[in-house]
N, C-alpha and C positions, 0 to 999 in steps of 0.2 A: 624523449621522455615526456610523458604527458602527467602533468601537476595536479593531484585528487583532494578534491573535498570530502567527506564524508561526514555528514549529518546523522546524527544518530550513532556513533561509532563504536559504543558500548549494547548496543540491540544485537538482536540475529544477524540483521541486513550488513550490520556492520563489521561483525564479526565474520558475516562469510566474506564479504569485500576486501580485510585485512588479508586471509586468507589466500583468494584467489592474487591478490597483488603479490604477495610474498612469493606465490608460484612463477611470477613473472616480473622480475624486479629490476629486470633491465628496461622496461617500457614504460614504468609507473614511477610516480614522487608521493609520497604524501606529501599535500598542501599542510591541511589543516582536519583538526579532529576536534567533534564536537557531543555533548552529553547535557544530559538533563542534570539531572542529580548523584550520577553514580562516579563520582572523582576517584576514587580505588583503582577502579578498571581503566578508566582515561589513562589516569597517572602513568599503568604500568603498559599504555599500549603508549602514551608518548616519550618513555624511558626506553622501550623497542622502537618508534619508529623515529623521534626524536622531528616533529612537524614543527612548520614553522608557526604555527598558532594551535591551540586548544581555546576551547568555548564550552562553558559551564552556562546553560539556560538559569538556571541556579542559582541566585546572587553567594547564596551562604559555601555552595558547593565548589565554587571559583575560591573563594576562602581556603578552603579544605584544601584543593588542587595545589595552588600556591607554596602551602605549606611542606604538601608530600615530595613535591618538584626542587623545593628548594637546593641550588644548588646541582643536580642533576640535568636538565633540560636547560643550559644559559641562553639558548638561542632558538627557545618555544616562547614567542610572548601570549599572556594567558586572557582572553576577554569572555567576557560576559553578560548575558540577557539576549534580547530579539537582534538589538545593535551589534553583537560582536558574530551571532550567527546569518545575519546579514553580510557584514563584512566580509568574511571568509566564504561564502556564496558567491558574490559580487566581485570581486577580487580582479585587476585585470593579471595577476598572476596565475591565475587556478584557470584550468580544463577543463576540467570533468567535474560532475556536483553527483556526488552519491545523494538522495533524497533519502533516506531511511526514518526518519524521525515519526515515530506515529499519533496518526489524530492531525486535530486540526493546528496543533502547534507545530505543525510543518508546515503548513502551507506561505506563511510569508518569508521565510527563508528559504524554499523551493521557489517562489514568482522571482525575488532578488535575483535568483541564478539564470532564470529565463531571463529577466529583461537586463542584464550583462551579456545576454549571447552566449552561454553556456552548453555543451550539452549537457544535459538533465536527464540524468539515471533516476527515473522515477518508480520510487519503492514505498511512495506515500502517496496510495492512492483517493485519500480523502482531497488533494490538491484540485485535482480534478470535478472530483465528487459536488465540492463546496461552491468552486470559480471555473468550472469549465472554459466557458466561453471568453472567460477574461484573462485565464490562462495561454490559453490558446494564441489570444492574439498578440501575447506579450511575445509568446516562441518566433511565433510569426514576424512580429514589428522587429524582433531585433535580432534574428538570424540564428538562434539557437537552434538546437537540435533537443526533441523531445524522444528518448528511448524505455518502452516499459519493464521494469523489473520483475513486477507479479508473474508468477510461471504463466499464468492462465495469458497474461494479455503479451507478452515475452513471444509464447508462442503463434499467438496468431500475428503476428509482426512477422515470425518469423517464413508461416504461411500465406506472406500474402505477397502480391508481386510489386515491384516498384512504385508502380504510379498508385499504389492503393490510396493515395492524396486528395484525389479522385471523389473518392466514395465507391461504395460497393457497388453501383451499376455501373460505374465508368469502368470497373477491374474486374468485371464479366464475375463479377461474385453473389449468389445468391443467398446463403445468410451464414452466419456465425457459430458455431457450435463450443459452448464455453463450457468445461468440466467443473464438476464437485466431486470433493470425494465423498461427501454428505458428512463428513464427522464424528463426531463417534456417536450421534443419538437416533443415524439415522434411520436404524430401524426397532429404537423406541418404542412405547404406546406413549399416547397422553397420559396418563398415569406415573412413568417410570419419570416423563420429562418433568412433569410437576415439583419431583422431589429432586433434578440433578444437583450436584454442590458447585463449588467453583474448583476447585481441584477436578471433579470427575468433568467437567466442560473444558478445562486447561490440559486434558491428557489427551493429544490428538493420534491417532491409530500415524499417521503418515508423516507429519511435517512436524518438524522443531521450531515453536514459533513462542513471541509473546505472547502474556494473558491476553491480553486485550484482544488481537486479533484471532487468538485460540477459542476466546468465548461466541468472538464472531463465525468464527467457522463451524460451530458448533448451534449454532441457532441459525444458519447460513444469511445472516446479516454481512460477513463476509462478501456473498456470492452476489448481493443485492448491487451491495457497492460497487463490484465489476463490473454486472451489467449497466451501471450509469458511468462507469469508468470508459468501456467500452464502447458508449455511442459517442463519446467525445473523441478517442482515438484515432476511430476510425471509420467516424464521420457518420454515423448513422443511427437509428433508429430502437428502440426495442423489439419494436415487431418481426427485425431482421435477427435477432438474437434467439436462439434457444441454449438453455440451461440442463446437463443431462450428467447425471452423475456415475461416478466411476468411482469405484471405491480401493483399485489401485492406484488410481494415481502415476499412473504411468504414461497415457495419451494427455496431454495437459491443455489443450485445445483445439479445433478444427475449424479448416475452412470449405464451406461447399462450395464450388463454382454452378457457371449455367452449364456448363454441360456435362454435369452429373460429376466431376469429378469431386471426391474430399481430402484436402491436406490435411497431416496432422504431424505434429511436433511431438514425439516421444524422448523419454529418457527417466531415469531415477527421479524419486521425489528429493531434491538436494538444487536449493537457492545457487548454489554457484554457476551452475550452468545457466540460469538466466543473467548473471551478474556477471561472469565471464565474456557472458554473450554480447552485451549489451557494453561492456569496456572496450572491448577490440573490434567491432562493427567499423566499416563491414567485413572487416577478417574473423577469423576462429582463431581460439587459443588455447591453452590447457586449462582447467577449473578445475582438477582433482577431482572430480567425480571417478565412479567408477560406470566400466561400459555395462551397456545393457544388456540382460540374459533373457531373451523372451520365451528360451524355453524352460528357464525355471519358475517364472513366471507363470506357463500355461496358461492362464484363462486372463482376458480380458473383458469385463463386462459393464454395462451399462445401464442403466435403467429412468425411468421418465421422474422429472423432480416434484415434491411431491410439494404445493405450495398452502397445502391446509392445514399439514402438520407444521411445515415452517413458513408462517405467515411473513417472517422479516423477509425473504426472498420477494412474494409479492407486492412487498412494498418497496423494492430496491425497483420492480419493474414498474410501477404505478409512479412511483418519484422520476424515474428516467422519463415516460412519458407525461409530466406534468411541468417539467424545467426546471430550472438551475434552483429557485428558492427553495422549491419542495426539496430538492436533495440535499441543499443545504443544510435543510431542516432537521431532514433525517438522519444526516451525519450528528450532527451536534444533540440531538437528544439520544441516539444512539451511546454517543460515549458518555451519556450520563447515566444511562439506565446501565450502562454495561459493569461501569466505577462502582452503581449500587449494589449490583449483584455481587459484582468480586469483594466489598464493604460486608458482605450479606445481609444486606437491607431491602432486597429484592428478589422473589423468587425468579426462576431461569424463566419459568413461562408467561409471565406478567414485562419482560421486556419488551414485545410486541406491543401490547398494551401500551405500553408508555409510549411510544411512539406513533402509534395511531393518533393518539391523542395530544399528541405534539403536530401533529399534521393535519387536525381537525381545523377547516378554515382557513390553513394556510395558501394564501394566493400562488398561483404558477406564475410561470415566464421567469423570463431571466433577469438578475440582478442587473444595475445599469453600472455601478463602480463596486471597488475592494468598499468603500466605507457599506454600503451595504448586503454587501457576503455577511461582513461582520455584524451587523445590525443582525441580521435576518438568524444570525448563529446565538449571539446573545438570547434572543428573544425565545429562540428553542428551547436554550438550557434550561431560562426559565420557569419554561412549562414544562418541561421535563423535572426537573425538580421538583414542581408544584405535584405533579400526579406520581411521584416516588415519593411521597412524602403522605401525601392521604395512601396509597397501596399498604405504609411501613404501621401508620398508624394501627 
């Protein structure tokens, strides 16, 4: 029995990883289960799974929790804030770290799991995004194990061959091919985008996901983040990356090699299969997915990403290649302009904008410690704020 954390437990990520465990209940424990603010759903997933801890990021919302539980859960003890989602990361009882929590309020309870020696289901990929190279070397220093959750990077894991450790020239691979499904604006005019709402950017043709990540998918600020996601992974570059979108959603990434050949990882658009994938590694397990029908599907198609209509994409690749601060930067004025829009203090097309100009002047290369991930992220908000605030005017 392998003992699970789950971060984020009341999200999608979380909710398919309850899921897929209960499919296979003889191999998994819940550890512990953790939530921001929504103590309702916690409550009624720790009265089902009855874990040895829950964690309300929330001070008020651990409040709430306490009260619902009373009585019910005698042997859930309940903590709270960075400290008690730390804990339960860290843990020398816990296995496994589901990473789900979104933004950058995961990333220090996703490092906690790396540098315990965890493996680290990574479904927060701002972890990355933010501390790449400091992440990295924590998995590294202390023998954890780093598995991708996002389909897209899930599946070039699952295309690629062992020593891919290497780098793409050591594993005879010549570059990357990372799907979009482009969202639902993406074939839009600048006009229709001018006016989307937050409802119409949260209603995804494919995946069931949070706002947050739905609006990202939708202005493909999403797809940015991968591709800085994915030269950390898998050790390489942008320029070895192309971005090509598919608006079923069915091939979920490719690998080219040198001699012509290209891997791809198919199945339904449905998180379990990466999250199934990624728990029983390197075996296969059931995930409740259903199989795939290619002939009802009929067509699969492709087409070149278009980076003028969605500027966030070319700044997800201009951040990749400029180092850790810029992306840093760009994550964290990303979730401010994203919070204004969902606020409606922002319109959908002016997001870009705000970013640009949160990256105006910002130095490259990589951070030297966490105190300055964090510096470099603060300072973003800042001026993200600052240019959401003259836009609202």
């Amino acid at each position: 029995m392998k003992r699970l954390t789950i971060l984020g437990a009341t999200g999608t990520i979380g909710l398919n990883t309850l899921d897929v465990v209960a499919r296979n209940a003889d191999r998994f424990e819940v550890f512990a289960l953790t939530a921001n603010t929504n103590d309702q759903r916690l409550a009624e997933q720790c009265i089902e799974w009855q874990p040895r801890f829950a964690v309300m990021a929330d001070v008020e919302a651990a409040r709430r929790l306490r009260e619902r539980l009373r009585g019910q859960c005698k042997n859930t003890e309940i903590l709270e804030g960075l400290s008690g989602l730390e804990q339960v990361s860290g843990s020398p009882d816990v296995d496994f770290v589901m990473a789900g929590i979104v933004g950058a309020a995961g990333l220090l309870p996703s490092l906690a799991a790396a540098r315990a020696g965890k493996r680290v289901l990574l479904a927060n990929k701002e972890a990355l995004v933010m501390s790449g190279r400091l992440f990295l070397e924590a998995v590294r220093d202390n023998g954890a194990e780093l598995l991708p959750i996002d389909s897209e990077h899930n599946a070039i894991f699952q295309c690629m061959p062992p020593n891919h450790h290497g780098g793409l020239d050591a594993a005879g691979i010549r570059r990357i091919l990372l799907t979009a499904s482009g969202g639902p604006f993406w074939k839009s005019s600048p006009a229709e985008l001018a006016n989307v709402t937050p409802e119409q950017a949260c209603a995804h043709p494919n995946w069931v996901m949070g706002r947050k990540i739905s609006v990202d998918s939708a202005t493909m600020m999403n797809k940015g983040l991968e591709v800085i996601e994915a030269c950390w992974l898998f050790d390489t570059t942008p320029e070895r990356l192309r971005v090509v979108v598919h608006p079923q959603s069915i091939v979920h990434s490719m690998v080219e090699y040198d001699d012509g050949s290209v891997l791809a990882q198919l199945g339904n658009p449905d998180m379990r299969t990466p999250i199934a994938h990624a728990l029983s590694w390197p075996e296969r397990m059931g995930s409740g997915v259903d199989g795939l029908d290619l002939t009802a599907i009929g067509v699969l198609s492709f087409e070149e990403a278009d980076m003028q209509r969605f500027p966030c994409l070319r700044l997800g690749f201009e951040a990749a290649a400029a180092g850790g601060a810029a992306s840093a930067t760009l994550n964290a004025a990303n979730e401010v302009a994203v919070t204004a829009f969902l606020d409606g203090k922002l319109r959908f097309t002016d997001i870009a904008g705000v970013l640009e100009f949160a990256l105006d002047g910002q130095p490259g290369g990589e951070p030297e410690d966490l105190d300055e991930v964090l510096a470099i992220d603060a300072a973003a908000r800042r001026r993200a704020l600052e240019q959401v605030a003259r836009l609202a005017a």
